[in-house]
N, C-alpha and C positions, 0 to 999 in steps of 0.2 A: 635509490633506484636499483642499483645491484642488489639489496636484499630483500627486493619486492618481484625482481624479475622471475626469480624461481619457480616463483607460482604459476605464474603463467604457461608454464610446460609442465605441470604435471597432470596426469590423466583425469579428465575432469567424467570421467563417465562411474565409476567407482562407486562414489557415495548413494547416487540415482540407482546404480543397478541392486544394491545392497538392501535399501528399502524398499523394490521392486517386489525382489525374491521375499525377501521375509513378509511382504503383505500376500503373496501369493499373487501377484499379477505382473504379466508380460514376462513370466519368468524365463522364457527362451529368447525372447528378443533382447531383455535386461544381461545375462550372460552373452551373448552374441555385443551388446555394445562396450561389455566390460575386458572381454578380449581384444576388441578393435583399439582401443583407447590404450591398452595396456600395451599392443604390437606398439602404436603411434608415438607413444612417450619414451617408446626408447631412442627414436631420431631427435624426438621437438628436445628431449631433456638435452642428450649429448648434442642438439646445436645451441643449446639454453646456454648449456657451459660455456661451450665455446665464445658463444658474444661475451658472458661475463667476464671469462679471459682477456678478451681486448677489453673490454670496458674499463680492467682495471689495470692495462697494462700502459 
């Protein structure tokens, strides 16, 4: 469980926005979701840790 949770808090918009832009479609909105994502994983990550801290304390 601890080394599956991780996943779970990282930016999941990333890889979608990546093949977006490189096919040339929603390429403004693909960058628009790959900044929000990238804002959002710096809380979900550092509270990711933090559960994992308790989890393994």
């Amino acid at each position: 469980m601890a080394q599956t949770f991780p996943l779970g808090v990282l930016p999941t918009a990333t890889e979608v926005s990546a093949i977006a832009v490189s096919r040339n479609i929603y390429r403004e909105s693909a960058a628009g979701g790959t900044i929000v994502s990238a804002i959002a994983s710096i809380f979900t990550i550092a509270a990711g840790v933090a559960v994992a801290l308790v989890m393994t304390a």
